[in-house]
N, C-alpha and C positions, 0 to 999 in steps of 0.2 A: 454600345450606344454611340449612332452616330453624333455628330457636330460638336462644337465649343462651348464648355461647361461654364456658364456664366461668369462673370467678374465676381461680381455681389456673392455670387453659390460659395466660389472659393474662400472668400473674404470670410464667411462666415461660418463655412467647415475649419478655418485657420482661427478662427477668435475663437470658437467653443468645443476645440479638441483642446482639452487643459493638459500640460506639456507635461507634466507630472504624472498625470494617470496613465498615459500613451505610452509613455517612458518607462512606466512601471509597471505594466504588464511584459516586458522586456528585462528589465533591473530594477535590482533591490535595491531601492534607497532611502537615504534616512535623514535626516534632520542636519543642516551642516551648518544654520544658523545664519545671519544677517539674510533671511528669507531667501537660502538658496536647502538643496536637495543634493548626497552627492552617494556613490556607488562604484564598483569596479566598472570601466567601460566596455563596452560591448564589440567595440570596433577592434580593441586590442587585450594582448596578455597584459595583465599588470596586478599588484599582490595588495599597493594601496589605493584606493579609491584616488583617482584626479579626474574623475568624471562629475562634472555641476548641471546640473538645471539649476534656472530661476524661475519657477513657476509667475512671478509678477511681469516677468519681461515675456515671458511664454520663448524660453532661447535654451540651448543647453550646448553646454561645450569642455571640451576633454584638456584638458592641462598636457596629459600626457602624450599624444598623438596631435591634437591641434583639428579634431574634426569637431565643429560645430555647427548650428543654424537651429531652425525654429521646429514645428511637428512637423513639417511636411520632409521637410529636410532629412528629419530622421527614418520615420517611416522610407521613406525612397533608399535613403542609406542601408535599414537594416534587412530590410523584406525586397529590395534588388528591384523596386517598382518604378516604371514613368511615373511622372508628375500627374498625368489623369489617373493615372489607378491608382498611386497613393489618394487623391482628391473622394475618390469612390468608396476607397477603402474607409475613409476616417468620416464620408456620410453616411454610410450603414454601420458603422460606430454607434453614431449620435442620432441615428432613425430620421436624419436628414434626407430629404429625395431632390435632387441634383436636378438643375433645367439644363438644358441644353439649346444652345443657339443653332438654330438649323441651317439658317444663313452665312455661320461659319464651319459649314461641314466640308467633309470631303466629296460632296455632290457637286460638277460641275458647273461652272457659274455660266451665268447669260454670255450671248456673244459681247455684246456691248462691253458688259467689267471684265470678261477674259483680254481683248483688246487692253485693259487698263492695269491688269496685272502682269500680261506680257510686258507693257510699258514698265512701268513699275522694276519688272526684272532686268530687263537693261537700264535702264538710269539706273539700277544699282552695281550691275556688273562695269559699266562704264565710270559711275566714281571710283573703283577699285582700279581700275585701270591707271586713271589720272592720279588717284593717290600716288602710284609708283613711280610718278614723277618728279615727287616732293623734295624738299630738304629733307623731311623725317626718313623718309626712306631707302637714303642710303643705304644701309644696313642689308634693305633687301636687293637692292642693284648688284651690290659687292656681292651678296651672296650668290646671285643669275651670272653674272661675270664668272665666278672662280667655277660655275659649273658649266660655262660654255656657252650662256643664253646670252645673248647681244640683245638691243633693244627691239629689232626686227622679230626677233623668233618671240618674244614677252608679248610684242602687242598680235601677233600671227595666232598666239598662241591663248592671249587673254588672260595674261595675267596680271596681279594686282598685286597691292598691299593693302591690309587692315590699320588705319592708324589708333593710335594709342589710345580713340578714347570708343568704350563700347557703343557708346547711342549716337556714336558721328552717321552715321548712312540711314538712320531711323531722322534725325535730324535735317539731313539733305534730304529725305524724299519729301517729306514734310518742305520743307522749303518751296519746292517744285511743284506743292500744289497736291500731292496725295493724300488723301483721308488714311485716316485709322484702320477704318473699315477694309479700305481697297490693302493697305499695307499685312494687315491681320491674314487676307485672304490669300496672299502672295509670301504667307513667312516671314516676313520682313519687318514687323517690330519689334519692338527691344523688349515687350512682355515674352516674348516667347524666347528668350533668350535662356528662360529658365530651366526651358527643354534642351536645354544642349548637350547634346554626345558626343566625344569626344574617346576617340580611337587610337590607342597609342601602341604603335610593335617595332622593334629594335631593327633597322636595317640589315644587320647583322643573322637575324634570327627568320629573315623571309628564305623561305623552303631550303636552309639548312637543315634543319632538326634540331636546329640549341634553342637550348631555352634561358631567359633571364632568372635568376635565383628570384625566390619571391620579396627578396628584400631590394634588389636593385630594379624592381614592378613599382615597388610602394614608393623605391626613391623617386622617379620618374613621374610617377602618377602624382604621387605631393605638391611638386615641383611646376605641375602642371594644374593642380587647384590652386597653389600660390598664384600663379601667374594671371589665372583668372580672377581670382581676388582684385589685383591690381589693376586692370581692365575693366573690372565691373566690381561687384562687391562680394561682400561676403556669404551674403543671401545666396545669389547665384554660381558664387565659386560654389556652395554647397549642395546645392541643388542639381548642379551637373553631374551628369553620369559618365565616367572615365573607364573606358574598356582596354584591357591589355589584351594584345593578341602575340602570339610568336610560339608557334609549337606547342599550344595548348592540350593536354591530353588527361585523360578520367587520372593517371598517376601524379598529377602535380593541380589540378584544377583548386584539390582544396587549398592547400598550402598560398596558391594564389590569391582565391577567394577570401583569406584569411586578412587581409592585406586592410585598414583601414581608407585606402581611399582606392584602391579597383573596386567599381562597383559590379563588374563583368566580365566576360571576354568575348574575346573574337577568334571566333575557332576555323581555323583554315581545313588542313589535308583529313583534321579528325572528322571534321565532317559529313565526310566520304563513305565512311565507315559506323552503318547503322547502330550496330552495338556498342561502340566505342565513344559514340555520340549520345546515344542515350545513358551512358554511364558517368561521362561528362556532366548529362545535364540534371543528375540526381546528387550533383554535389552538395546540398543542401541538407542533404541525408544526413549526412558524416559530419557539420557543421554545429 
């Protein structure tokens, strides 16, 4: 289905998928008292239950691993879905039928707001630019310095920094005078933040053949839900999709996949190689 599954749609597949029932055709769980729900987690091994819902908060979160968020969160966690197919998924749940905004589709827009989303993209590409000229951003100057980048080859090159806080360039467009509307159409509000993917492979591990053990994946990927955590919140640290890639093959996919916070990967040279690739992608099987 094309276009943008309304605000209200979401809102309302999110309030009346009851966390507990969603959860529980997933895991067993049982009565844990002060109106919570708790079970072996799904995300990881473990022998005693440190996995909670609170059916009244509609949240659920693992003591032992640290993955938590709300139904949508989970579903996307456990079933490896974007955010619109979870959304899809949990309204043919509930015999809900989804609207779709067709003015937020992928159908090209008029000339007139293509002119305003172009714009739109540079005043954004261009606060990132300026950003890198901050105080805060030392950090990333020293970093362009120790690898050779002068300030010539940075701005040659368009590069920026992200400061510290997630809705700062949702904020400046906003300032400058752009709607919602125009910003939605262009990717660039902070709702859609919650689609965020994010791709992580070990320097080390580009067209070598090594692979990261699946525990130094999980550390890496964590480290990098933390970090969004503190950027934005918890919602959307959880809601993001964290893909490892670095020599992914059908002989370790599962082991990776097992991983409480890889939600995927990113498969390079296996690619290439039809059988190898569809054997990769029936890791689910074995799960």
């Amino acid at each position: 289905m094309s276009g943008r599954i309304r605000d209200e749609d979401v809102a309302y597949v999110r309030t009346n998928s009851s966390i507990d029932e969603v959860v529980g055709e997933y895991v067993q769980l049982r009565n844990a008292g002060g109106g919570q729900k708790k079970g072996l987690c799904p995300f990881h091994d473990e022998k005693s239950p440190s996995f909670h819902v609170t059916p009244g908060k509609g949240y659920f979160h693992c003591f032992g691993c640290q993955v938590g968020g709300d139904v949508i969160a989970f579903i996307m966690k456990i079933d490896h879905l974007s955010f619109t197919e979870t959304i899809e998924k949990l309204a043919e749940r509930i015999g809900y039928q989804l609207r779709y905004d067709e003015s937020k589709s992928s159908n090209p827009a008029p000339k007139g707001q293509r002119s305003r989303l172009v714009a739109a993209n540079m005043a954004a590409a261009l606060f990132y630019r300026e950003q890198l000229r901050t105080p805060q951003a030392a950090i990333g100057r020293d970093f362009l310095k120790g690898r050779g980048f002068d300030a010539d080859s940075a701005a040659h090159f368009g590069v920026g920094y992200a400061p510290d806080e997630w809705d700062a360039l949702y904020k400046h467009l906003r300032g400058l005078g752009f709607k919602d509307e125009e910003l939605n159409l262009a990717g660039l509000t902070k709702e859609q933040v919650v689609e965020t993917i994010v791709a992580y492979e070990p320097v080390w591990a580009i067209g070598t053949g090594k692979t990261a053990t699946p525990e130094d994946a999980q550390e890496v990927c964590s480290a990098i839900r933390n970090e969004l955590t503190k950027l934005a919140n918890e919602e959307i640290a959880a809601n993001a999709r964290i893909l490892y890639g670095g020599s992914v093959k059908s002989a370790n996919i599962v082991d990776i996949m097992r991983q409480p916070d890889v939600d995927g990967a990113l498969v390079g040279g296996a690619s290439l190689e039809p059988e190898e690739f569809a054997r990769i992608c029936k890791f689910h099987r074995v799960l």
